[in-house]
C-alpha positions in Angstrom: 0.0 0.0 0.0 1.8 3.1 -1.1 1.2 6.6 1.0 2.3 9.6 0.6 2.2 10.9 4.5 3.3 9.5 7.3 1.8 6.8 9.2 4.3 6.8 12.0 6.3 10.3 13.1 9.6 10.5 11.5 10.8 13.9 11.9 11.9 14.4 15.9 9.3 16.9 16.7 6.9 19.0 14.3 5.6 22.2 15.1 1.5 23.3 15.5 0.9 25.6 13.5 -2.7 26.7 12.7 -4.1 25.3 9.8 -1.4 23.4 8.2 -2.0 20.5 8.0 -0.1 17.2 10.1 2.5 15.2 8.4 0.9 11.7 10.0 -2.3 10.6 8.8 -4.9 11.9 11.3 -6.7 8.2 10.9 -3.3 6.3 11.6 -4.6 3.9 14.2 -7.7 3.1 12.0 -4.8 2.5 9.0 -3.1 0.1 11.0 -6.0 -1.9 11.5 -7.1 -2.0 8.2 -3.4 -3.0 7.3 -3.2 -5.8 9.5 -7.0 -6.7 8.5 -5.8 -7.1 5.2 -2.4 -8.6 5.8 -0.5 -5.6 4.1 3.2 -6.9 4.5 4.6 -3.2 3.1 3.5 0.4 3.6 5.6 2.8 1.7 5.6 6.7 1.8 7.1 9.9 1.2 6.2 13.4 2.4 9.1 14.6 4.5 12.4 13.6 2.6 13.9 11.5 5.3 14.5 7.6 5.5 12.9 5.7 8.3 11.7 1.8 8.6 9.5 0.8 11.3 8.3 -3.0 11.6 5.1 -3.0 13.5 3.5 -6.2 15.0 -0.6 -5.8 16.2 -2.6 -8.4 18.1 -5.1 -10.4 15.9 -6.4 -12.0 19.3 -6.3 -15.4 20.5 -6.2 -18.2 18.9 -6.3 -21.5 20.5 -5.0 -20.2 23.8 -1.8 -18.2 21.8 -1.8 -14.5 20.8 -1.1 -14.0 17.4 0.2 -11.5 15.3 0.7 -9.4 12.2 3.6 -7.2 11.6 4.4 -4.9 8.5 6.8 -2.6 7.6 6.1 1.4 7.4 9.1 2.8 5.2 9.5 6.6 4.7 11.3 6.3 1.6 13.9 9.7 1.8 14.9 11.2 -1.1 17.5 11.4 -4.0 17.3 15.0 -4.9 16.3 17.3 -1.8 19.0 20.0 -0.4 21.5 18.7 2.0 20.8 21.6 4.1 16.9 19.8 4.4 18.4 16.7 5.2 20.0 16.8 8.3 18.8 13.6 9.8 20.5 12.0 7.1 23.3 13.6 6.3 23.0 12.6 2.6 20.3 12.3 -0.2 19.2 8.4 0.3 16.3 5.9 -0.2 14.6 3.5 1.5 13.1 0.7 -0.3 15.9 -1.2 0.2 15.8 -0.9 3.8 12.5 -2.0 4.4 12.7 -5.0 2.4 15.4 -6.0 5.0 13.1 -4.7 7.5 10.8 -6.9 6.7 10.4 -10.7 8.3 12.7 -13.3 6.4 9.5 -15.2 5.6 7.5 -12.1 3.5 10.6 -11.5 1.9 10.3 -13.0 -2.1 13.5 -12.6 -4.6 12.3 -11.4 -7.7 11.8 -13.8 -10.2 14.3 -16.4 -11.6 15.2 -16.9 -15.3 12.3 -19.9 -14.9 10.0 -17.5 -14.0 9.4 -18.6 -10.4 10.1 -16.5 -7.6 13.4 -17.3 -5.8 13.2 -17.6 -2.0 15.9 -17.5 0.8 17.9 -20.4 0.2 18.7 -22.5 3.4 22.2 -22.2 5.0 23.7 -24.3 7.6 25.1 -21.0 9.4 23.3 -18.5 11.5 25.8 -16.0 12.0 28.4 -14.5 9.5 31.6 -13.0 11.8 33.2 -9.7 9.6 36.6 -8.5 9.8 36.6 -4.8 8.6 40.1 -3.5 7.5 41.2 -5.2 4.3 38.4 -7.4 4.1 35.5 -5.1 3.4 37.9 -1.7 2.3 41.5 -1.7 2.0 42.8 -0.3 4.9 46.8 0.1 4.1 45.4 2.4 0.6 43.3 4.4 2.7 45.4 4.7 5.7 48.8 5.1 4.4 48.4 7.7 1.9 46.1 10.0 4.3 48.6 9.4 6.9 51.6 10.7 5.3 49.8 13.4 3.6 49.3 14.7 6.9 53.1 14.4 7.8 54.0 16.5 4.7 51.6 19.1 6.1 52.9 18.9 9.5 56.4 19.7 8.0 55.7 22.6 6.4 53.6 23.9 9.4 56.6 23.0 11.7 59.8 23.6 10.0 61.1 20.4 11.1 63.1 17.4 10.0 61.1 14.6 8.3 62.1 11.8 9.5 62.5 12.7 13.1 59.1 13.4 13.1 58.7 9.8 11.7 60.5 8.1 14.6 58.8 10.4 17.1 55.1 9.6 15.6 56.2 6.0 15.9 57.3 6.0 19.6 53.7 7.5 20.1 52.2 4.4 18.4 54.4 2.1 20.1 53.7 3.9 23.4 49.3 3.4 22.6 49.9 0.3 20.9 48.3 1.5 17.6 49.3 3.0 14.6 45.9 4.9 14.5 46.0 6.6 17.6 43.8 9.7 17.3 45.9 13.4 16.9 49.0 11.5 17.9 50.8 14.7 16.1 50.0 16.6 19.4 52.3 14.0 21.1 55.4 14.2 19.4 58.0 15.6 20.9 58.6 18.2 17.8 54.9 19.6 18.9 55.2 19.4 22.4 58.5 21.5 22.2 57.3 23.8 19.5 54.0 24.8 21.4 54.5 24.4 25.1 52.6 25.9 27.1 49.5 25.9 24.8 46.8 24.5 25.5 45.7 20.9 23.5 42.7 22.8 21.4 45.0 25.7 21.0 47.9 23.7 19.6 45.1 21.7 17.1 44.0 24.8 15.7 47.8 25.6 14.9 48.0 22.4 13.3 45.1 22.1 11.4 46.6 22.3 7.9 47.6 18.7 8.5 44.4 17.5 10.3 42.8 18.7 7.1 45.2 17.3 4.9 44.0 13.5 6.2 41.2 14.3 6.3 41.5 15.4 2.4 42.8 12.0 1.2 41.1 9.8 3.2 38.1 10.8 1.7 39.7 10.5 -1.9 41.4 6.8 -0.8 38.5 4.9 1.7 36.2 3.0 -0.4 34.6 -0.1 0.0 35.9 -3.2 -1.8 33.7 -3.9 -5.4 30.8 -5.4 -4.4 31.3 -5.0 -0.7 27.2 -3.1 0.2 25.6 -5.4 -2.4 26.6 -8.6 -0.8 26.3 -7.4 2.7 22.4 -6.3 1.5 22.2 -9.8 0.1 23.5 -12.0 3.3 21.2 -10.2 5.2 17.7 -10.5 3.1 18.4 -14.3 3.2 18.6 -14.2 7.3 21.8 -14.6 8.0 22.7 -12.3 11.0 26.2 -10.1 10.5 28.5 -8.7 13.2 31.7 -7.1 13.1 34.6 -8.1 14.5 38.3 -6.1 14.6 41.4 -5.4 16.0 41.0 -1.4 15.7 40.2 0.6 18.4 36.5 2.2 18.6 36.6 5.4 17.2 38.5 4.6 14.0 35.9 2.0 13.6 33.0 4.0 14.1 34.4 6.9 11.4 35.0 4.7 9.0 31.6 2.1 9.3 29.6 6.2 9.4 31.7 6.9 6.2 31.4 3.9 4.3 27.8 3.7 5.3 27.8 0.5 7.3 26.8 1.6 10.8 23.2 -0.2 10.6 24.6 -3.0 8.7 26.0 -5.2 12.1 23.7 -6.3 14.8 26.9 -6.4 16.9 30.5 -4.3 17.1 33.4 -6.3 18.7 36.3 -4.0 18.4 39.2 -2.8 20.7 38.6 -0.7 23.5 38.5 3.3 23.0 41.5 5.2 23.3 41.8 7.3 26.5 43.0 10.4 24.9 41.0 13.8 25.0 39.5 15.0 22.2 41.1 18.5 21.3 37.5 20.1 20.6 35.5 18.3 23.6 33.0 21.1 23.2 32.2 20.9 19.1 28.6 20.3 19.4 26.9 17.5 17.4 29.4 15.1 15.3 29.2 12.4 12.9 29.3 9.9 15.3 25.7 11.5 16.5 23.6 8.5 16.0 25.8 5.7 15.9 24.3 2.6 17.4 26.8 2.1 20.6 24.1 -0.2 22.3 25.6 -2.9 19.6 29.2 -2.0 20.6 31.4 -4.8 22.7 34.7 -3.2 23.9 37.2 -5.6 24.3 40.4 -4.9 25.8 43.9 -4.4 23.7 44.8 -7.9 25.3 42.0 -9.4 23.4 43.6 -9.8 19.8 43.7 -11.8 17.3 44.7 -14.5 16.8 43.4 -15.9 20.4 40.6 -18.2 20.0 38.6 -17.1 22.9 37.6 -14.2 21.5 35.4 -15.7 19.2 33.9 -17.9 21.6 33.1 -15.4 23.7 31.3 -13.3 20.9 29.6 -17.0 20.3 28.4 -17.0 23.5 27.5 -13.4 23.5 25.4 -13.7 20.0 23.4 -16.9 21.5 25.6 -19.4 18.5 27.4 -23.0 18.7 30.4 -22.3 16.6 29.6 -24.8 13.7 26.9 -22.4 13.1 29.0 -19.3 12.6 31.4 -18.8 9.6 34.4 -16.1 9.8 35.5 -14.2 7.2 38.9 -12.2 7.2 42.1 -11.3 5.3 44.9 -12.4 7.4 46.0 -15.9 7.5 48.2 -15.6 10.3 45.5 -13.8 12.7 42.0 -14.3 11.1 42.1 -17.9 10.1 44.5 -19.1 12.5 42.0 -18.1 15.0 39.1 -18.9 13.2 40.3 -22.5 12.9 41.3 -23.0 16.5 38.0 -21.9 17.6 36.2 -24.2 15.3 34.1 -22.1 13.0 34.2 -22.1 9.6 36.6 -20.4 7.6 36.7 -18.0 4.6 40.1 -16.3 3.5 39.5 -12.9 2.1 42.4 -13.3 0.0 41.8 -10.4 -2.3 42.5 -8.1 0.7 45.6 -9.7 1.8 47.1 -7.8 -1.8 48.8 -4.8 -0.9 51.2 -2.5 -2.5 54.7 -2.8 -1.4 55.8 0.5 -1.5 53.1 1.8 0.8 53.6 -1.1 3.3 56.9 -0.2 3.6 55.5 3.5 4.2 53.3 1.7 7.2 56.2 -0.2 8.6 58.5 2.9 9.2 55.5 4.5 11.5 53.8 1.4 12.8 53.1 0.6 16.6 55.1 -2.9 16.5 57.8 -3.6 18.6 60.9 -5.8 18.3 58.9 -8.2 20.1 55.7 -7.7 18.2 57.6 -8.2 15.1 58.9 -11.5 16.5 55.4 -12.5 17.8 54.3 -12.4 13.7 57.0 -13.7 12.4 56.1 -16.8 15.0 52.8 -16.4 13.9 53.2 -16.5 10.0 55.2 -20.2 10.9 52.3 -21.2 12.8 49.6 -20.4 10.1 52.1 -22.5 7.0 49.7 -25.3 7.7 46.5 -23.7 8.1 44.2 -24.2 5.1 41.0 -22.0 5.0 37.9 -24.0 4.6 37.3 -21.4 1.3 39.0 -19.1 -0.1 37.7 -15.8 -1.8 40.3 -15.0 -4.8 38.3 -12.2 -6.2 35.6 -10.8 -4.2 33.8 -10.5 -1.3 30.8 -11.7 -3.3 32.5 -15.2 -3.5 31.6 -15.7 -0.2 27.5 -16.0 -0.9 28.0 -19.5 -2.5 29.8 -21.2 0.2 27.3 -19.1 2.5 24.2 -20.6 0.4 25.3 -23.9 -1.5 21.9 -23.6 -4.0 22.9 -19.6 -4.8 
């Protein structure tokens, strides 16, 4: 049944003003019961330019001692032409059809039809949970990362006055020191900076520095994409049932900029990543974000001593997700940490290998800054002997889309 106002509220709040009229239906509630009366599965509508899915459920009464219900889906469907400055709930021009067909219980759901002519249903799988890496698997990481990292070195130079690679070694001991390479403004810890503006205060110094802030910021934008065929297999997994979390070794808020960027925020029904970094924001008073929004009540924190490759991880996030592990297949790029672990915890194994291809040059680049110690070093190397014998249960050459078949055998 299509609409064209609301039958639930989707703006925050509306104003009263005399004689204009509502954006919901004044007879909503008699709606509802006629939708559920007539076993309307999807209720479509525009009006207000913003995306929001809603799946109701409503009482048909008892039957043989059981309540029984009806749901259906109410999706406002956005908009793919309306001024951003309109759209602030969104943040960008979007639609929702494809939503609310996810919204929608796995049993309405119907594929449209097959070559045959006969509509294609969710084929069955043997798995009830799907367990994501992020970096390198679903975008590549070391192309994003590198390039927007030392663009904002070059920046930092010219705003400093300083010797290159001392500032190298010096952003390195602040990675080693935080045990990660991504360690948010770790430019205001260098000793070059901390000389250069002492006495100034953290926001101070940041605004001093901004030409290099902006410069990542600049080429991350231009590098970080999702892999080909990343959303529209993610889109697919899901309308067939099977639930997706995410599962990484980067710390929370690097996680949660890039899932908001990439547009995969709403994708996971959990977040298992490494514990946020205890470092102060230099603008702790900016107002609203783009984090604004972000689902945290799916978030699991673990802590930095929780890393890959250590088995227990995932059966903890097994246990957490209500799974026995030959129900849950794990999908990753590394061989030495995702499918060592994956094996030793006894769920089925897919080998990203696609994102495991990276260019040597800028590798190198992430080696001279990276958060590894001599020991750290020595712990992959042992690692990397340890994983010579593992052999992924499948291995994606290609694509992420490889993954549907061993996912669904009759896809």
């Amino acid at each position: 049944m299509l609409l064209h106002h609301h039958v639930v509220p989707v703006i925050p709040a509306e104003l009263a003003v005399y004689e204009q009229q509502s954006s919901v239906v004044y007879d909503a509630g008699a709606l509802c019961n006629w939708l559920v009366k007539h076993r309307v599965d999807l209720v479509p509508h525009g009006h207000m330019h913003h995306t929001k899915v809603v799946r109701e459920a409503r009482s048909l009464g008892l039957a043989g001692g059981n309540t029984q219900w009806q749901e259906f889906v109410i999706a406002a469907l956005g908009s793919t032409g309306v001024g951003l400055s309109h759209n602030q709930l969104d943040h960008r021009n979007v639609y929702g059809f494809g939503r609310s067909i996810l919204a929608m219980p796995t049993g309405q759901r119907i594929r449209r039809s097959s070559t045959s002519g006969s509509p294609m249903r969710n084929e069955p799988s043997r798995f009830r949970l799907l367990i994501c890496d992020l970096d390198n698997t679903l975008y590549d990481w070391v192309a994003y990362f590198v390039p927007s990292f030392y663009a904002m070195v070059d920046a930092a130079v010219s705003v400093l006055r300083c010797d290159r690679e001392r500032l190298l070694d010096e952003f390195r001991e602040v990675h080693q020191r935080h045990h990660d390479s991504e360690h948010p403004f770790a430019l205001l810890e260098t000793r070059t900076v901390a000389e250069r503006f002492a006495g100034w205060s953290r926001r101070d110094t940041a605004r001093a520095l901004d030409p290099a802030f902006h410069a990542f910021n600049s080429a991350r934008k231009q590098h970080l994409r999702l892999h080909p065929g990343v959303p529209e297999t993610l889109d697919d997994i899901r309308w067939r049932g099977l639930r997706l979390v995410a599962h990484t070794d980067s710390q929370l808020f690097g996680v949660m900029d890039r899932l908001t960027r990439l547009g995969l925020r709403d994708i996971f029904s959990g977040i298992y990543c490494r514990e946020r970094p205890t470092s102060v924001h230099p603008y702790t008073d900016a107002g609203p974000t783009a984090f604004d929004g972000f689902p945290l009540d799916r978030v699991r924190e673990l802590s930095r001593h929780q890393l890959k490759p250590d088995p227990t991880v995932l059966g903890e996030i097994c246990s957490t997700e209500g799974v026995e592990r030959p129900e849950v297949a794990y999908v990753g790029d590394s061989v030495a940490r995702d499918m060592l672990m994956a094996k030793r915890a006894g769920v089925f194994s897919m080998w990203a290998k696609y994102g495991a291809m990276h260019d040597t040059a800028s590798y190198e680049r992430l080696v001279r800054i990276t958060h590894w110690t001599v020991a750290e070093v020595e712990t992959e190397r042992r690692l990397k002997r340890d994983a010579e014998s593992v052999r992924p249960d499948v291995v994606l050459e290609k694509s992420f889309a490889e993954a549907l078949p061993a996912l669904f055998p009759g896809h």
